[in-house]
N, C-alpha and C positions, 0 to 999 in steps of 0.2 A: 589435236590428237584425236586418232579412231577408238573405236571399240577397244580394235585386237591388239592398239600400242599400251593402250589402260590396261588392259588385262593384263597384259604380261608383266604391266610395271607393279599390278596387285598379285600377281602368281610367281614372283620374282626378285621383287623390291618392296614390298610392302611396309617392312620398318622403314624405310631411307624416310619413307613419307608421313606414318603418323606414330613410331615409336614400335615396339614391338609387334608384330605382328600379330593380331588377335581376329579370330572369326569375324567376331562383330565389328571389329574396323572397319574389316573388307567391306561387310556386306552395307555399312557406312557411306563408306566409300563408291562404292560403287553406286549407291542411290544419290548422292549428291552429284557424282560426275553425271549422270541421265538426269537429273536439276539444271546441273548446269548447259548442259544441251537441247534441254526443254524439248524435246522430242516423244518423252514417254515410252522409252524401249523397256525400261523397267517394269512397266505395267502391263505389257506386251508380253512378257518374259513370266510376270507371277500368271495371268491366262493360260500361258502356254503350260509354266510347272502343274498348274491346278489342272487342264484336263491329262497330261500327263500322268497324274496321281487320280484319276478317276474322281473328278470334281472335288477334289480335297478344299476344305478350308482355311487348309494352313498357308501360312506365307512363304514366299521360297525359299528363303533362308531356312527353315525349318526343314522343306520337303527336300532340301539340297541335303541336309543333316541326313536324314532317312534315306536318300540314295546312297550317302561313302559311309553311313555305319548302323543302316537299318532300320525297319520302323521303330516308332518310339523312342529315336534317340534325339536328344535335346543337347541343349549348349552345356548341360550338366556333365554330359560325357568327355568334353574336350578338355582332360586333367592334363594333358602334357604337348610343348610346341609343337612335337612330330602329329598331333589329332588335330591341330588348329591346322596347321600348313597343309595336313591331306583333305581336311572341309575346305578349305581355300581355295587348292587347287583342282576340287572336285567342284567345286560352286562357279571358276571358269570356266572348268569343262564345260560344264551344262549350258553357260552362257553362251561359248564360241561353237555351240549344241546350234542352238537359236540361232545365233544370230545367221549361222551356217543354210539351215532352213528357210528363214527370210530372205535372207539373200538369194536361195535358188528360186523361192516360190516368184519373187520380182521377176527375175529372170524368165522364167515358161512362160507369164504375161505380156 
């Protein structure tokens, strides 16, 4: 499985796989699936959110937070399914962001 078939099945199916669908499942999930492919895209990816955020020290699941609902906003604010499923599907975005990028920057080389 890619990237883009993982994403979909955590921006799509994300209960099927660990029960309700919760932020921090995803962002779980999504660190074990880059574990398990030992490649290090996920570390690739907080680099990127961090200069993105003007050398933030947060992690990207946080600065992913602060992209779909503003600075300062924390896993505090995700009170109801529709705030976890839009940090979700905002935290893919970002991803298939990347990986989008990567993929062209290979490319011009």
């Amino acid at each position: 499985m890619n990237w883009e078939e993982f994403l979909w099945h955590v921006d799509h199916r994300l209960g099927m796989y660990v029960g309700r669908p919760r932020y921090e499942r995803a962002f779980s999930a999504l660190t074990g699936f880059d574990l398990a492919r030992g490649r290090g895209e996920m570390a690739a990816f907080q680099e990127w959110m961090t200069a993105r955020h003007r050398g933030s020290s947060l992690t990207f699941w946080s600065l992913a937070l602060a992209e779909t609902f503003g600075e300062g906003a924390t896993e505090d604010r995700l009170v109801s399914d529709d705030d976890h499923k839009q940090a979700i599907s905002k935290l893919c975005l970002l991803l298939r962001e990347f990986f989008g990028q990567q993929a062209s920057t290979v490319e011009q080389h």
